[in-house]
N, C-alpha and C positions, 0 to 999 in steps of 0.2 A: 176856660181861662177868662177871667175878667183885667183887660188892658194889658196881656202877657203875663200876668202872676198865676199859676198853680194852681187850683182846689182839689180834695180829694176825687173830685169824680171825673178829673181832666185825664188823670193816668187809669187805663184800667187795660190788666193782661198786658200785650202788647203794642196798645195803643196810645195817641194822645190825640185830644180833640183839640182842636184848634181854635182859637180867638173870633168871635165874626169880624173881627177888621181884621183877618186875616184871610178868610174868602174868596177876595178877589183875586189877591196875588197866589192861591193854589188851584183854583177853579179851571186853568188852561191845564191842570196835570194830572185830572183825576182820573182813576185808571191808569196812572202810567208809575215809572217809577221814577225819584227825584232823588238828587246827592243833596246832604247838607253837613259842612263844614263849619266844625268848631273853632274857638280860640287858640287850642292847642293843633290846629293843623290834623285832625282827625277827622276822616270822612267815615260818612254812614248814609246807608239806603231804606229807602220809605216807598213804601206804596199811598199811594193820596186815594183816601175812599170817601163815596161820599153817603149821608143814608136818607131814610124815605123820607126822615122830614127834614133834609137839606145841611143838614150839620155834615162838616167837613174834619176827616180824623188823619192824622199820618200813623198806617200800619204797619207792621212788623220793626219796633221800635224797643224791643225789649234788652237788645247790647245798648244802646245810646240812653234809656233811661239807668241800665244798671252802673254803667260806668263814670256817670255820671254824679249817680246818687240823687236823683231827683227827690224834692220832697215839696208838700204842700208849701204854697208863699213865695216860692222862686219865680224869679221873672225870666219868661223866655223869650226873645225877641229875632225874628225872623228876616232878615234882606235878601233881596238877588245876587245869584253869583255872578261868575264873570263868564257864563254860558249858559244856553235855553236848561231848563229842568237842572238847577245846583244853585243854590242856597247857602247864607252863612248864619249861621243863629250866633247869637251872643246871650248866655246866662249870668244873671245875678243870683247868687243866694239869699236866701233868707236870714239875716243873722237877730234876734229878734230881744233876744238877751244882753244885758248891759255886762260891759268889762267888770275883771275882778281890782280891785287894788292892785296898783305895781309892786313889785316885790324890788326891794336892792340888791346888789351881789353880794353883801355877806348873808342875807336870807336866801337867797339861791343856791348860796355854796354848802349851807346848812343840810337844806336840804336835802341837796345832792346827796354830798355824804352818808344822811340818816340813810337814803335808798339805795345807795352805793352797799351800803354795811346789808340792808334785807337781804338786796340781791343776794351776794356771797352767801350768805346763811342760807339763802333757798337752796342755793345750787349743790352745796354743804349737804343739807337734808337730802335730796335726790341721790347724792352719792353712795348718800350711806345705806340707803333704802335698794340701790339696784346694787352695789359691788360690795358693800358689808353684810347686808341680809341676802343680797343674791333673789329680790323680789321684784318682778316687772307685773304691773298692777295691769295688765291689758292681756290677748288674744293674739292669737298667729291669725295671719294675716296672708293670703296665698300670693300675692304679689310683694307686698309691703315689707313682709317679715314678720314684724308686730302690728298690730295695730294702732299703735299710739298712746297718748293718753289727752282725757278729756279735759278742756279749758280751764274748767272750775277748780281746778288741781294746784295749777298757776295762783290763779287769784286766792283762795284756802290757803297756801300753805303761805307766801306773800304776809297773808295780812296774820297769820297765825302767828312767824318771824315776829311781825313790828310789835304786836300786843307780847313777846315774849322778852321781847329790850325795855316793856316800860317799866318802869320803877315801880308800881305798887299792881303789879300786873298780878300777884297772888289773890288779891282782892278785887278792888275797883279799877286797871286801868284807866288814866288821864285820857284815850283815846276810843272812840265809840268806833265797832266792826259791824258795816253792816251790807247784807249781800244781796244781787240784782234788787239796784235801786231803779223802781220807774220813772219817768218820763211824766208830769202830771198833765201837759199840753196837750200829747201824743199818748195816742191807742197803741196797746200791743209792744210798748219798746221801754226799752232799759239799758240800765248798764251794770258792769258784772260786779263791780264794788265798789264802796268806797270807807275811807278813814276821817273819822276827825277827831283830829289834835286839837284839845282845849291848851295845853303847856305849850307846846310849842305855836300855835296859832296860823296850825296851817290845816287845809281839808283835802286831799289826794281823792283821785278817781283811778281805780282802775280797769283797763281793757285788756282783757287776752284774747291771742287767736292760735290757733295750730296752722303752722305755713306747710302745707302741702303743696302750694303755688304757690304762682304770684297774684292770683284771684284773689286767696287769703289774704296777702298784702295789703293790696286796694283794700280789704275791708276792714280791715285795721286800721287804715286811714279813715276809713267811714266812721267806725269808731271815735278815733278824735275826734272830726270836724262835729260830727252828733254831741257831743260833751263842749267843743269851745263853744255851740250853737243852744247849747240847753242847760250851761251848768250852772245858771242860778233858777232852775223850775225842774228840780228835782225836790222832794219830801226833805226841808232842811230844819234845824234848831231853831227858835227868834235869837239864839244868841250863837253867830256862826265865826268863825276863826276867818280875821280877811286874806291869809296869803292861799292860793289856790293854784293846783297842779293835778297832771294826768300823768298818770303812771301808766306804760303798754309795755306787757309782757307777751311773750310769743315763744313759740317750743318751734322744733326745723328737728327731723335727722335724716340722715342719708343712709345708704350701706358701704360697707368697705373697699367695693369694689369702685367707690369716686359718685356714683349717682347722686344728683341733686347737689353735686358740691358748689358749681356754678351760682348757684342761687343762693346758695350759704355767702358767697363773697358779696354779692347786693345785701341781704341782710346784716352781716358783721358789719357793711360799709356804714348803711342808715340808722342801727344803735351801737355805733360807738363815736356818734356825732360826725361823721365825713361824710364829704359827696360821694353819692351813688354811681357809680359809670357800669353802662354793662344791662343796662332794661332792653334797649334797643336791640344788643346784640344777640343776649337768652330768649326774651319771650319771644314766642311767636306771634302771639296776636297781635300785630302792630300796631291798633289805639289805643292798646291795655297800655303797651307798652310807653308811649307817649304820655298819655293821661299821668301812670305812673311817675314818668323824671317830671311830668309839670305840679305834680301834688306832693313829689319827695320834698322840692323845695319850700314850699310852703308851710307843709309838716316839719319842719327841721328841729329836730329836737337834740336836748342835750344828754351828752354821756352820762353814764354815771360807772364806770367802768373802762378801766386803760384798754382790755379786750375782752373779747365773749369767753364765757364759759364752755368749754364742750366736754362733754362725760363721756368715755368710750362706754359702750356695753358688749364686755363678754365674757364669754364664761357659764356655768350651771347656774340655771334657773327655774321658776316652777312654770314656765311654761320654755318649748325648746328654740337656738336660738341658732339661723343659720350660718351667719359671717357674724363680725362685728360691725356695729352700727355707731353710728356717733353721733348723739341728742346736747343740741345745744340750747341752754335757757336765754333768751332777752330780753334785757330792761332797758327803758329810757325813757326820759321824763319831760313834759310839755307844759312849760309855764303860761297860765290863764291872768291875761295881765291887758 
């Protein structure tokens, strides 16, 4: 850390090194272990080590950087709590990219709509591929049932839909498809797609996740914050459309017997634009679950869609299928503004 900000070599495994003006006030606790207490009311445990040539690290820190989302450039700042060994840190992010042009409400509502209309079509598509053709493109799965299906599926068929509504989409398409775009700041990271509308004068990002949890969740949020935090230093045109949006798409199923429906009400809650209730009471993990209702609100995105879509599946297929399951697709969309 230099004066509480980040560098790649502050995080490493399950560690963080510490500031030297930070030091003094951990030096009375090394070897021991110490509370430290977030913004959102979430505690977490550290071991304070210290090594041969006197650098001071807080260990077994690997829930509090993931939940977190830690990344190079964030400021972390450290105070005493209100007892011997407990600590309140306060983080800044890094935000390092300049806003997009503001969009009006009839370019919002535009929008909406165009992604209103994909959505349906994808789900459209899905249907007719598992209860018209009777084809589930994945594996049995000894707990699960099936196994799922992979992200990239979401995001393919998504942007296949939009290029299939454009007007000269037999030829040239008005709108350039192009899939995991990098990160040019950042090693190793990407995002799963994006669109750009030269007609209509808008560039869509999108994110998919498979909610198996609510872990999935949080990372879908990491998704966004990563796109509002990077999305003018991605590989862009010199001539780029200024209205800008994030599109997050996300797959959920349960089985018949009611499992994982809980968690389908959290998620119908947070894409169909409504407050979330119900983190506190499903998860178990109790920071998750806090972290969770403090980053739903911030994330708050809009509908694009009155209710979710869900597709029962059953029936003969080319792989076999125990009960009926019910796969739900989500969309909803976050204006970069």
């Amino acid at each position: 850390m230099n004066k509480g900000v980040l560098s790649k070599s502050d995080v490493k495994g399950d560690s963080i090194a510490l500031d030297k003006s930070l030091h003094d006030l951990f030096k009375p606790f090394i070897g021991r272990l110490v509370t430290i207490k977030d913004q959102d009311d979430c505690e977490f445990e550290f071991e304070v080590k210290s090594s041969k040539t006197g650098k001071i690290s807080l260990t077994k820190t690997e829930s509090f950087i993931d939940l977190l989302d830690l990344k190079e450039g964030d400021e972390i700042h450290f105070v005493p709590g209100d007892k011997n060994g407990s600590f309140v840190v306060v983080i800044k992010k890094n935000d390092p990219c300049p806003n997009a042009a503001p969009m009006d409400d009839q370019e919002k509502d535009t929008l909406k709509g165009v992604i209103s209309e994909i959505y349906k079509t994808v789900v459209e598509e899905y249907k007719y591929i598992f209860n018209e053709k009777h084809y589930l493109p994945t594996k049995e799965a000894s707990t699960l049932i099936i196994n799922g299906f992979t992200e990239r599926n979401l995001t393919f068929n998504f942007c296949q839909c939009y290029l299939k509504q454009q007007p000269d989409a037999i030829e040239h398409p008005n709108a350039i498809v192009w899939q995991e775009i990098p990160i040019i700041s950042v090693d190793n990271e990407h995002i799963d797609s994006i669109i750009i509308d030269y007609k209509n004068n808008w560039v869509i990002y999108l994110e998919a996740k498979r909610l198996y949890d609510f872990k999935h969740f949080k990372s879908l949020l990491n998704d966004l914050d990563r796109i509002k935090k990077f999305h003018s230093d991605f590989p862009l045109p010199k001539e780029l459309p200024t209205n800008k949006a994030v599109v997050l798409l996300a797959d959920h199923y349960y089985h018949g017997n009611g499992k994982k429906s809980k968690e389908k009400k959290c998620y119908d809650a947070f894409f169909t634009g409504k407050d979330v209730e119900g983190w506190l009471e499903i998860c178990k993990d109790i920071n998750l679950a806090k972290k969770l209702a403090s980053r739903v609100k911030l994330a708050k995105i809009d509908a694009v869609c009155d209710k979710t879509l869900t597709i029962p599946i059953k029936g003969e297929y080319n792989i076999k299928i125990a009960e009926e399951i019910f796969y739900t697709i989500y969309c909803g969309v976050f204006f970069i503004e």
